[in-house]
C-alpha positions as CSV (number, residue, x, y, z in Angstrom):
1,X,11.6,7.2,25.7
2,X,13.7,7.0,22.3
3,X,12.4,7.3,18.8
4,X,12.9,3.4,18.7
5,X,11.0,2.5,21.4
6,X,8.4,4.5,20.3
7,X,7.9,3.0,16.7
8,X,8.0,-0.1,18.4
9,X,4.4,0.6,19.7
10,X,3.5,1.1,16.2
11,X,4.7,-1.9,14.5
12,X,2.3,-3.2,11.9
13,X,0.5,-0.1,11.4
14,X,0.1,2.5,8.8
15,X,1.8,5.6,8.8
16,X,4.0,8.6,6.5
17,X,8.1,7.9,7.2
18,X,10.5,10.2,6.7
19,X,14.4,9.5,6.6
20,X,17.4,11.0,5.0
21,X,17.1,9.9,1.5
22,X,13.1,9.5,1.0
23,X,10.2,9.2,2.2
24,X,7.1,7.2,1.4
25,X,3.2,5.8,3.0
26,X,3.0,2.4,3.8
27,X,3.2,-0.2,7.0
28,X,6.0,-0.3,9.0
29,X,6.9,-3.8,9.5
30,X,9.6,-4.6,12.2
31,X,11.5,-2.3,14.4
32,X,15.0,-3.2,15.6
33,X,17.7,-1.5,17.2
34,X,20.0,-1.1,13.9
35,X,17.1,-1.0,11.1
36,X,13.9,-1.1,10.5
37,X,11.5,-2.6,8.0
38,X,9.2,-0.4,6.5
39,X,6.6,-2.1,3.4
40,X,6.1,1.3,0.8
41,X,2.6,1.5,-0.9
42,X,2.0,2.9,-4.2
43,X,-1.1,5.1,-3.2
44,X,-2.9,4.6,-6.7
45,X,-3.3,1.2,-6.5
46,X,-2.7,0.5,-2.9
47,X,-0.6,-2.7,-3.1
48,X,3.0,-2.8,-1.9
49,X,5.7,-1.8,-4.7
50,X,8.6,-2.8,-1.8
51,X,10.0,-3.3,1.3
52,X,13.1,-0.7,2.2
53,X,15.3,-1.7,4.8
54,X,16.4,2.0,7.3
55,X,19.4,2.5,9.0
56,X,17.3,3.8,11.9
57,X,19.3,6.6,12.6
58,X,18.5,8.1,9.8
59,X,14.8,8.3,10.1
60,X,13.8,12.1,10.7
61,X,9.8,12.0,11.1
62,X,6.8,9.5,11.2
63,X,3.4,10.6,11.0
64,X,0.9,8.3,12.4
65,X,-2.6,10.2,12.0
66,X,-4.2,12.9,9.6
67,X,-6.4,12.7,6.5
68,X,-4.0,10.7,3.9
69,X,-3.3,7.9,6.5
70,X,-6.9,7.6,7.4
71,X,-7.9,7.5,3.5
72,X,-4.9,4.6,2.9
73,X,-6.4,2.5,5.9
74,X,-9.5,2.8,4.6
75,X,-9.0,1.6,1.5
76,X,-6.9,-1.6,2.5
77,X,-9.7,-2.4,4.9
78,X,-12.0,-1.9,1.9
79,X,-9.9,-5.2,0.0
80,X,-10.4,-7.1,2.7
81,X,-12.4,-9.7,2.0
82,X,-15.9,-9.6,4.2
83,X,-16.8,-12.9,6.1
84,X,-13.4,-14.1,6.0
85,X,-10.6,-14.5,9.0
């Protein structure tokens, strides 16, 4: 399995990305073979500031789980209104 494929499985989710020139939290929003779409989060107010467009050869890590992921999750789920679909 490539890197690609992999992200692919985690499309839509929350996560730490890593790639040549920055990195940034926030929701990874497509995956295709050339790019992918990844929404960055400002982590003090929790909205997203933009969307970056990646050469995806030139992502280096994504981190998926741990204590600052769980704590941004959280707190989107927290704005979510209750009651509603």
């Amino acid at each position: 399995m490539n890197l690609l494929e992999r992200l692919k499985s985690f499309e839509k989710d929350y996560m730490f990305l890593h790639w040549a020139t920055g990195n940034e939290y926030g929701r990874l929003a497509y995956v295709g073979s050339d790019y992918v779409e990844f929404d960055i989060l400002d982590v003090d107010t929790m909205e997203y500031k933009e969307t970056a467009i990646i050469n995806s050869q030139l992502i280096l890590e994504a981190v998926f789980g741990g204590p600052d992921i769980s704590r941004i999750v959280a707190e989107v789920s927290a704005q979510i209104p209750y009651g509603q679909e």
